[in-house]
Chimera marker file (.cmm) of the C-alpha trace (Angstrom):
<marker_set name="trace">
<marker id="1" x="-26.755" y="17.715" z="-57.315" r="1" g="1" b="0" radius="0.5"/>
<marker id="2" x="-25.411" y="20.919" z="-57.262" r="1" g="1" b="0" radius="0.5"/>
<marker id="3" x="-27.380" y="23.877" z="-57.181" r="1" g="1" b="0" radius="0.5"/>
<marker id="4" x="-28.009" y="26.688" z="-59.744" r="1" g="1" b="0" radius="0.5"/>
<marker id="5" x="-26.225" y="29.169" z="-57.338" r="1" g="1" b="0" radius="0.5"/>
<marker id="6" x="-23.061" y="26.777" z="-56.973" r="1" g="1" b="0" radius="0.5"/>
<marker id="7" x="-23.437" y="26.787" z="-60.945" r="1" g="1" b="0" radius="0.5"/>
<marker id="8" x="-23.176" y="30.264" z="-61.357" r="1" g="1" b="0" radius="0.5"/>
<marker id="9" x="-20.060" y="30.682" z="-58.918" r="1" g="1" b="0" radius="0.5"/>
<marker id="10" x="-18.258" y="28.228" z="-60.890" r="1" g="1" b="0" radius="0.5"/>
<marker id="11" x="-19.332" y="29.517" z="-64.073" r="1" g="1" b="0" radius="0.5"/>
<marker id="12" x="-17.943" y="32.805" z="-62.513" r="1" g="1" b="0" radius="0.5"/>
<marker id="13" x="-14.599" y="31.182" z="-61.431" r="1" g="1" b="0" radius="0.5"/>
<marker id="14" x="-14.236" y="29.641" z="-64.743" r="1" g="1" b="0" radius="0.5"/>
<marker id="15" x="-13.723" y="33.822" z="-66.060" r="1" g="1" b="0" radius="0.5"/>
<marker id="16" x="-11.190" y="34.325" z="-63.013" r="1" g="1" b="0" radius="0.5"/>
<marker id="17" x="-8.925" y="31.268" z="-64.478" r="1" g="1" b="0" radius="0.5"/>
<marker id="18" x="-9.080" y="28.276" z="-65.879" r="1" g="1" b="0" radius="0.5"/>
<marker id="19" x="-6.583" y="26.833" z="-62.742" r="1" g="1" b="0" radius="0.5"/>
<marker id="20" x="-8.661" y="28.248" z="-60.159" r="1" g="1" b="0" radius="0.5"/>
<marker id="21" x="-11.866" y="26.823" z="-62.064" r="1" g="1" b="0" radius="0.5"/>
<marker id="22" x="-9.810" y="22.990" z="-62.603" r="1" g="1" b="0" radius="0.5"/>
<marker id="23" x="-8.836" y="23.591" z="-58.355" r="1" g="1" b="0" radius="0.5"/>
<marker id="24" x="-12.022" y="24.696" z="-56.847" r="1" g="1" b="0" radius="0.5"/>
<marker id="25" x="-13.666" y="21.641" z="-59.095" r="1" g="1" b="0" radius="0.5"/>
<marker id="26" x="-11.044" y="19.085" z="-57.600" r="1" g="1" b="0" radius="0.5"/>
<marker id="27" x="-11.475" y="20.804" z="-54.186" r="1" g="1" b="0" radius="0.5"/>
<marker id="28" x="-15.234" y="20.059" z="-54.792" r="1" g="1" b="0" radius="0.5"/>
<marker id="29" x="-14.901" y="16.340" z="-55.738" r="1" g="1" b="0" radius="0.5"/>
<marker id="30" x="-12.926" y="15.567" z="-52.637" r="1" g="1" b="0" radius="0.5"/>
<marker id="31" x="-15.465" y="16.907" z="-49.933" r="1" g="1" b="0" radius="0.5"/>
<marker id="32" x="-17.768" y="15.142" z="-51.778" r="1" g="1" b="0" radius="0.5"/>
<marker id="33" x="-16.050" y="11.700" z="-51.740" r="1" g="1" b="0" radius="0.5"/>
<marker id="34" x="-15.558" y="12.418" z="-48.202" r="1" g="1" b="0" radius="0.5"/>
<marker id="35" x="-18.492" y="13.140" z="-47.287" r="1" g="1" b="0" radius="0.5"/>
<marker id="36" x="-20.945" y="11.937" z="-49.394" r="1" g="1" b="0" radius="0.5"/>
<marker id="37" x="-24.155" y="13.360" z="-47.811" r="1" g="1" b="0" radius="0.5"/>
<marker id="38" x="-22.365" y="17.278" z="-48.110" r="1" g="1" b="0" radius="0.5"/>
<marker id="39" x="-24.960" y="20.311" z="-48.386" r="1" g="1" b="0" radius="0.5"/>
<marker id="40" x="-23.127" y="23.055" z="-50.458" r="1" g="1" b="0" radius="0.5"/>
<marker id="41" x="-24.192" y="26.914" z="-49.855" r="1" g="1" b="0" radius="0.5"/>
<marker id="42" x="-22.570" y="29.808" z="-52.083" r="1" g="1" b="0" radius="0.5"/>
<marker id="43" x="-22.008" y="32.856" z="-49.474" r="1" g="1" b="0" radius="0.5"/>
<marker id="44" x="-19.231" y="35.268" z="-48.649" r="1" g="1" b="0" radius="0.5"/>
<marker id="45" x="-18.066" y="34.809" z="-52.464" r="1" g="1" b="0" radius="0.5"/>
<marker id="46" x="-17.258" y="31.137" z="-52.375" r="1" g="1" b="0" radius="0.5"/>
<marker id="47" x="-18.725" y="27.542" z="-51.818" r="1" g="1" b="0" radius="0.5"/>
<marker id="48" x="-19.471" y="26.249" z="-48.401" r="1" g="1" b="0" radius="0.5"/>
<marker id="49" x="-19.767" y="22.694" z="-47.332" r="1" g="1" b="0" radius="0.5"/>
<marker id="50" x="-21.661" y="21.166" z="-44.353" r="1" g="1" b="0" radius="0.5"/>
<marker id="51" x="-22.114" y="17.904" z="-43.496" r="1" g="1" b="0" radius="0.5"/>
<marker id="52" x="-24.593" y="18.744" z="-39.918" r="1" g="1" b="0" radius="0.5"/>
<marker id="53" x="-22.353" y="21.701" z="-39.138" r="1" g="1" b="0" radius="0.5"/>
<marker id="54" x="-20.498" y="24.094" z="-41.599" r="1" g="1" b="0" radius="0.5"/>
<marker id="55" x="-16.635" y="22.904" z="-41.703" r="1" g="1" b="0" radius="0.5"/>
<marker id="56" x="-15.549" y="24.375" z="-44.375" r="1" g="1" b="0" radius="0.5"/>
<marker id="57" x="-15.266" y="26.487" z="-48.013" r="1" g="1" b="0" radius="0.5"/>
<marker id="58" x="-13.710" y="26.961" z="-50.748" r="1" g="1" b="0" radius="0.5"/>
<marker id="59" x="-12.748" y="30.432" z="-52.554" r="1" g="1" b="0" radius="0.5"/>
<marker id="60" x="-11.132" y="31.374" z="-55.341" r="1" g="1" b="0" radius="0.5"/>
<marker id="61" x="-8.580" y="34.691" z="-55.945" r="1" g="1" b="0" radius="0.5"/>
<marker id="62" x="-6.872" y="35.695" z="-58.445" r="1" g="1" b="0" radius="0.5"/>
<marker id="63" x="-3.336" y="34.197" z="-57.239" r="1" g="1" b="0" radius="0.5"/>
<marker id="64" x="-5.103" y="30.705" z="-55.712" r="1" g="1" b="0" radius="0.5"/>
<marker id="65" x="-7.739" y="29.073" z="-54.673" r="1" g="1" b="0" radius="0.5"/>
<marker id="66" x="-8.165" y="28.698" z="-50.464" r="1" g="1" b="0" radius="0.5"/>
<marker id="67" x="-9.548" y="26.297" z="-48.388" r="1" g="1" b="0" radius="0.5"/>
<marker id="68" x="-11.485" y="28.009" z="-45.493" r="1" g="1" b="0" radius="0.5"/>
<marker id="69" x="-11.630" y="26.324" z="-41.852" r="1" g="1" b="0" radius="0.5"/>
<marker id="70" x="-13.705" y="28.348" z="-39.580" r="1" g="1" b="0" radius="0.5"/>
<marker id="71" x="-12.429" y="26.486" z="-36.595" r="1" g="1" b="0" radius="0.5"/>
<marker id="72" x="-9.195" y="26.128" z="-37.990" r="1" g="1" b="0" radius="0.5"/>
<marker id="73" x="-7.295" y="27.222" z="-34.988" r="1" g="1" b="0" radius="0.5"/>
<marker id="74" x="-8.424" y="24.120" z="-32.660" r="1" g="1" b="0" radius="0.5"/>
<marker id="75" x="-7.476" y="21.907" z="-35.931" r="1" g="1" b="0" radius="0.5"/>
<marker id="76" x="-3.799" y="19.776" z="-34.698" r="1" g="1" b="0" radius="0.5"/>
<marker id="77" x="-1.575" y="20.647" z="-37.670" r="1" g="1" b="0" radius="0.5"/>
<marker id="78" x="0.665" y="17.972" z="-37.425" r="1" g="1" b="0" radius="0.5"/>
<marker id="79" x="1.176" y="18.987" z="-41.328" r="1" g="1" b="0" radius="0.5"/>
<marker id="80" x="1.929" y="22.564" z="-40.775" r="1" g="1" b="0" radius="0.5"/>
<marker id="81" x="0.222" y="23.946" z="-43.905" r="1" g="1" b="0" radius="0.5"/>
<marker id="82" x="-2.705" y="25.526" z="-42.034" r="1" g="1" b="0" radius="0.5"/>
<marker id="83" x="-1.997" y="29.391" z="-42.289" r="1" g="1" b="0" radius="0.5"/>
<marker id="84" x="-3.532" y="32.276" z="-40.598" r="1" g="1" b="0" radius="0.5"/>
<marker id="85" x="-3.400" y="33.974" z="-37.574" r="1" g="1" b="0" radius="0.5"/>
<marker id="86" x="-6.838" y="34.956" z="-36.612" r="1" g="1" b="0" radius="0.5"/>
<marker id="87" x="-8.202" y="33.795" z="-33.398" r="1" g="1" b="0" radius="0.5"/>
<marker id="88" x="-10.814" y="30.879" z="-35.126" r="1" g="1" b="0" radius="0.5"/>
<marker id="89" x="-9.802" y="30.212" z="-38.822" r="1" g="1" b="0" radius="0.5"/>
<marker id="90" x="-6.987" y="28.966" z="-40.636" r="1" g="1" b="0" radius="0.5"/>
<marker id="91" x="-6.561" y="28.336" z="-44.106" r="1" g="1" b="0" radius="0.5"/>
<marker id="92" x="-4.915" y="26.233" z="-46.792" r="1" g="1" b="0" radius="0.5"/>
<marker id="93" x="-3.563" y="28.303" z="-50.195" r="1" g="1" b="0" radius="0.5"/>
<marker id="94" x="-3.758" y="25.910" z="-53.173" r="1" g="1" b="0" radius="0.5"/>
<marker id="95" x="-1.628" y="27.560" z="-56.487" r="1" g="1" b="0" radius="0.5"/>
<marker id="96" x="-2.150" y="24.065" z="-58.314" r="1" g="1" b="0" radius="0.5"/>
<marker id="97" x="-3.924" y="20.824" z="-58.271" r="1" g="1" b="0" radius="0.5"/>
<marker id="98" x="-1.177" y="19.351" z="-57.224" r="1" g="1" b="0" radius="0.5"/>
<marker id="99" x="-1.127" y="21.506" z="-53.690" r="1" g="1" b="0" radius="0.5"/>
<marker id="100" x="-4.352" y="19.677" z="-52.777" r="1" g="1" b="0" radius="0.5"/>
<marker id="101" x="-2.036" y="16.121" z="-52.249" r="1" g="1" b="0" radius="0.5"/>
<marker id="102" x="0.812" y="17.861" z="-51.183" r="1" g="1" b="0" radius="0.5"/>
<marker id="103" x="-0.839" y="19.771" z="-48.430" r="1" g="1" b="0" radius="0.5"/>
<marker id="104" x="-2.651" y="16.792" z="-47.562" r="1" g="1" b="0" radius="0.5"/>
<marker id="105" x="-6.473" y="18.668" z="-48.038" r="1" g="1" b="0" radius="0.5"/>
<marker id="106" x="-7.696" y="14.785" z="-47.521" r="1" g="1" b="0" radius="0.5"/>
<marker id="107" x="-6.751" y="14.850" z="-44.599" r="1" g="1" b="0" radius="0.5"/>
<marker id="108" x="-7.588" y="17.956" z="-42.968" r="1" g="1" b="0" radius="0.5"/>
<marker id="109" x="-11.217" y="17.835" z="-43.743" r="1" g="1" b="0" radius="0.5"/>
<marker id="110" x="-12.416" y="15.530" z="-41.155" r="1" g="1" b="0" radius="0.5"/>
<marker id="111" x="-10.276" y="17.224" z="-38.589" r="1" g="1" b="0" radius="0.5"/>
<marker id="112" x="-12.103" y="20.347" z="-39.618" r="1" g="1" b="0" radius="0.5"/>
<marker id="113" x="-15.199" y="18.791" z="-39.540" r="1" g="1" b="0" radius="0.5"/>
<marker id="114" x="-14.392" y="17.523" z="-35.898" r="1" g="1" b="0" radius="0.5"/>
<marker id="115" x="-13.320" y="20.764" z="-34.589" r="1" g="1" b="0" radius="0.5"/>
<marker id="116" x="-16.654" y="22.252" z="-36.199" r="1" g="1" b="0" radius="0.5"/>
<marker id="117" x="-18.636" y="19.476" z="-34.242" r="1" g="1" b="0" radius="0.5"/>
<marker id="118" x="-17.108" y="20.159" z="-30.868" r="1" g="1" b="0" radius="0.5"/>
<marker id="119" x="-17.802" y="23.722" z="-30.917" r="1" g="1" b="0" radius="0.5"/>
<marker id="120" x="-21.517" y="23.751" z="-32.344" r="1" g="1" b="0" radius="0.5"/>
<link id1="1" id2="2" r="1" g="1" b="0" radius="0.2"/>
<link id1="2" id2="3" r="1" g="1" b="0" radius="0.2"/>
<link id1="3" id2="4" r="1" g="1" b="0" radius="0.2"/>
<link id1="4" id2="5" r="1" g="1" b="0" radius="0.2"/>
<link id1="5" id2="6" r="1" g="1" b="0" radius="0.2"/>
<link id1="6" id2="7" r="1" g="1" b="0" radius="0.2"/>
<link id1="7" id2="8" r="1" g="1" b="0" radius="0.2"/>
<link id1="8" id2="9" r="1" g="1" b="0" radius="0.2"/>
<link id1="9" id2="10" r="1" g="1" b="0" radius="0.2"/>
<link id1="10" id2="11" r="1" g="1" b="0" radius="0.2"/>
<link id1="11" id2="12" r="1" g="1" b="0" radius="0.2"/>
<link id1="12" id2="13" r="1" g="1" b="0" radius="0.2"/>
<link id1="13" id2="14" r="1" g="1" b="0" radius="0.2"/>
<link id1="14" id2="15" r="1" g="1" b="0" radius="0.2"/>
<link id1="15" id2="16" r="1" g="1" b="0" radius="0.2"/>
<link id1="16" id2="17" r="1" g="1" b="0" radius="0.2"/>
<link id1="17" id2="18" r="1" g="1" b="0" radius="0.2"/>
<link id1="18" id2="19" r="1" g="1" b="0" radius="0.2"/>
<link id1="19" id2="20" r="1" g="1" b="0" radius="0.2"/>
<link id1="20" id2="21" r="1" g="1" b="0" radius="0.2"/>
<link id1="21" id2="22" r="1" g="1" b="0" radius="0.2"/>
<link id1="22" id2="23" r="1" g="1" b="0" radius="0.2"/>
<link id1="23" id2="24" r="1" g="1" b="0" radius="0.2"/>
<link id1="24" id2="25" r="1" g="1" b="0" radius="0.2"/>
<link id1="25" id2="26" r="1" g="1" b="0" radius="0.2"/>
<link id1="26" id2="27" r="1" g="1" b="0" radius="0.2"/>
<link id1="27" id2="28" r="1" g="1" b="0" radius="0.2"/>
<link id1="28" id2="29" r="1" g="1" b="0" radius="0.2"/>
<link id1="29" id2="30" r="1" g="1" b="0" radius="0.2"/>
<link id1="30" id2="31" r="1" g="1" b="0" radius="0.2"/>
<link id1="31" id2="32" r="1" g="1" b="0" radius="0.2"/>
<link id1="32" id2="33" r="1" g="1" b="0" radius="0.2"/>
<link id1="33" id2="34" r="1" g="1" b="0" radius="0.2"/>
<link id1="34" id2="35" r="1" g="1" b="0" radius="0.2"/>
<link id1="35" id2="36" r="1" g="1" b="0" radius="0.2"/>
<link id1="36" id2="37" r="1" g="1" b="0" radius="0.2"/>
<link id1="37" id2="38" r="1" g="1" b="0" radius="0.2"/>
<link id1="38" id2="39" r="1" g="1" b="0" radius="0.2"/>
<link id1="39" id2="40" r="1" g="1" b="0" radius="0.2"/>
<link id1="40" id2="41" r="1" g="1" b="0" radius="0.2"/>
<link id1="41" id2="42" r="1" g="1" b="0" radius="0.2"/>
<link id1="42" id2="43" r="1" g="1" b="0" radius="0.2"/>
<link id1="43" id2="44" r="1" g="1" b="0" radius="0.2"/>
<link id1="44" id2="45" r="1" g="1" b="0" radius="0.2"/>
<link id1="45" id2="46" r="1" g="1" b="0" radius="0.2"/>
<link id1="46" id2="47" r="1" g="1" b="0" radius="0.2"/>
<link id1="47" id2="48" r="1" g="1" b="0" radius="0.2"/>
<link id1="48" id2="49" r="1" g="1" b="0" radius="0.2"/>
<link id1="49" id2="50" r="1" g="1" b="0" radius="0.2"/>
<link id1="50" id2="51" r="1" g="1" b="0" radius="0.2"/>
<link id1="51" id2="52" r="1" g="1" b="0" radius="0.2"/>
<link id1="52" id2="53" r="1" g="1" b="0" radius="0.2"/>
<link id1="53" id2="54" r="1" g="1" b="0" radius="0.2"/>
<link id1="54" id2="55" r="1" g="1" b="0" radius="0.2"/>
<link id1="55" id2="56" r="1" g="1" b="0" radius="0.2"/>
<link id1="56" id2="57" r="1" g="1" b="0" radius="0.2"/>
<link id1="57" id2="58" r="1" g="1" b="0" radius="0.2"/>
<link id1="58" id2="59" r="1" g="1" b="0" radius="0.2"/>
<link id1="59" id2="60" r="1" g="1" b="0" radius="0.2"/>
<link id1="60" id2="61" r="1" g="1" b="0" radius="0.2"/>
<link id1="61" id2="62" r="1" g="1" b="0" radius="0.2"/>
<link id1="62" id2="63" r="1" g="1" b="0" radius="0.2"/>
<link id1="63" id2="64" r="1" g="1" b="0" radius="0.2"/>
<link id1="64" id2="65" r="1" g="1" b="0" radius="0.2"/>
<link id1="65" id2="66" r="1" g="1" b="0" radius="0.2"/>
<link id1="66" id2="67" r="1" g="1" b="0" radius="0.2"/>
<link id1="67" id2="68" r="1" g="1" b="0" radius="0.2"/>
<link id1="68" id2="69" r="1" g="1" b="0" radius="0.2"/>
<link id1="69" id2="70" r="1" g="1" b="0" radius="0.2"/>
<link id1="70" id2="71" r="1" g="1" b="0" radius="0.2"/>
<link id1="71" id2="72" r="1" g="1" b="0" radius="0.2"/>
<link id1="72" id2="73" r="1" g="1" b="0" radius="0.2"/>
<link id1="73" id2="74" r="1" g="1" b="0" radius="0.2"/>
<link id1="74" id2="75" r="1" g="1" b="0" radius="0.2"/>
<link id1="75" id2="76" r="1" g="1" b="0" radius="0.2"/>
<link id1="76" id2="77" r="1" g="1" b="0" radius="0.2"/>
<link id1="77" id2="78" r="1" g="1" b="0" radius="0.2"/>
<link id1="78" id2="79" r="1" g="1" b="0" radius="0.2"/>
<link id1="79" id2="80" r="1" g="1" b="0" radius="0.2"/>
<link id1="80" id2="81" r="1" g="1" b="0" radius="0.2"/>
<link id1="81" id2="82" r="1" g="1" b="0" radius="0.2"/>
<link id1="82" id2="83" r="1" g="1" b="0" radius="0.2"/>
<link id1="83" id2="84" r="1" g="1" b="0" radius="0.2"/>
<link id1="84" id2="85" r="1" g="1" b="0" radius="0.2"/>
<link id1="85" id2="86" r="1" g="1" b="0" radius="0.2"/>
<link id1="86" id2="87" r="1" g="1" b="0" radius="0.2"/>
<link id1="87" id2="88" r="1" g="1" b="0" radius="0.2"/>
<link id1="88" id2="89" r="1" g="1" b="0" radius="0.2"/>
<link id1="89" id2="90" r="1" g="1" b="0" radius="0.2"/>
<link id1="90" id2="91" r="1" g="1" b="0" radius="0.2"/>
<link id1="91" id2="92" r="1" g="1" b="0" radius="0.2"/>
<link id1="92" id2="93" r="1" g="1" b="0" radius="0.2"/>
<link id1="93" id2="94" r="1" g="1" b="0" radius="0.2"/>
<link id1="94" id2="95" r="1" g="1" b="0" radius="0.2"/>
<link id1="95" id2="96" r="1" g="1" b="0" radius="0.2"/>
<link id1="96" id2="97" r="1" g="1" b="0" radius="0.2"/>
<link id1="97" id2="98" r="1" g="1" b="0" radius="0.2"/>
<link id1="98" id2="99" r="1" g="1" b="0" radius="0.2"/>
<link id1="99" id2="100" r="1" g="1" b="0" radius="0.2"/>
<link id1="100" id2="101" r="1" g="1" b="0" radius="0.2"/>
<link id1="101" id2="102" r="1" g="1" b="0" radius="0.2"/>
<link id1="102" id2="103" r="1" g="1" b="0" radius="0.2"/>
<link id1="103" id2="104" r="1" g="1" b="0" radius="0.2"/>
<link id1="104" id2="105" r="1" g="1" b="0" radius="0.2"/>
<link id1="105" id2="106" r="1" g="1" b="0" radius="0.2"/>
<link id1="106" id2="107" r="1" g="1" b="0" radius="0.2"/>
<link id1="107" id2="108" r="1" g="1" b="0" radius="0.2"/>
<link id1="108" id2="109" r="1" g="1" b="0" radius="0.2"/>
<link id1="109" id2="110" r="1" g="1" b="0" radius="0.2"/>
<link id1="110" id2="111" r="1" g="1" b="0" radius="0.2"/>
<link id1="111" id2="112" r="1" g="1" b="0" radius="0.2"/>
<link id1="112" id2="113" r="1" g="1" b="0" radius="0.2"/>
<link id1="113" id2="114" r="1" g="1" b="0" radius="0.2"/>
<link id1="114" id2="115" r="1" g="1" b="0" radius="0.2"/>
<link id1="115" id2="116" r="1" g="1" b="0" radius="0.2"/>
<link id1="116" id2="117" r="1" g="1" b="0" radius="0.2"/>
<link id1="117" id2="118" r="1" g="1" b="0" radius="0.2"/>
<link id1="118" id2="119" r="1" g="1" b="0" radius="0.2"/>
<link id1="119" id2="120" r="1" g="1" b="0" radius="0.2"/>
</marker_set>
């Protein structure tokens, strides 16, 4: 069950935009159907999910909606959607629903949650 503070952000996100609102709500519904046992936190502005160790979070902007990996950088993108430069975390931008298939979010969340386990 989500909490009241994960209630607020969205209630919050729903005011930025009805897209980022319907994204961050899909985005959501997959790390929970992944991982079914998830722990959601609100902090740093967004939602972030941990399932024993923190993999992951999801933030919404203006422009899109991003997909946070902390250890992103030890993450194999055999995809190549993972962006940043930093040297830990990498990120997907999502401008539609549709971005989550396409950029194959499914699929990058248990490598995310690997690469979080290995370091902890």
């Amino acid at each position: 069950m989500a909490t009241k503070s994960v209630q607020s952000l969205l209630e919050d996100i729903r005011l930025l935009g009805e897209g980022q609102y319907e994204i961050v709500t899909a985005v959501r519904a997959l790390v929970r159907k992944e991982f079914p046992q998830v722990a959601e936190e609100v902090k740093y502005g967004g939602i972030l999910f941990a399932s024993e160790v923190q993999f992951c979070g999801v933030f919404a902007y203006k422009e899109h909606v991003s997909v946070e990996f902390g250890r992103g950088a030890s993450i194999c993108d055999e995809f190549g959607h993972l962006e940043g430069a930093g040297k830990g975390r990498r990120h997907l931008k999502l401008r539609s629903q549709a971005d989550i298939k396409s950029k194959h979010l499914a699929q990058y969340l248990p490598l995310a949650l690997e690469a979080s386990r290995a370091s902890a």
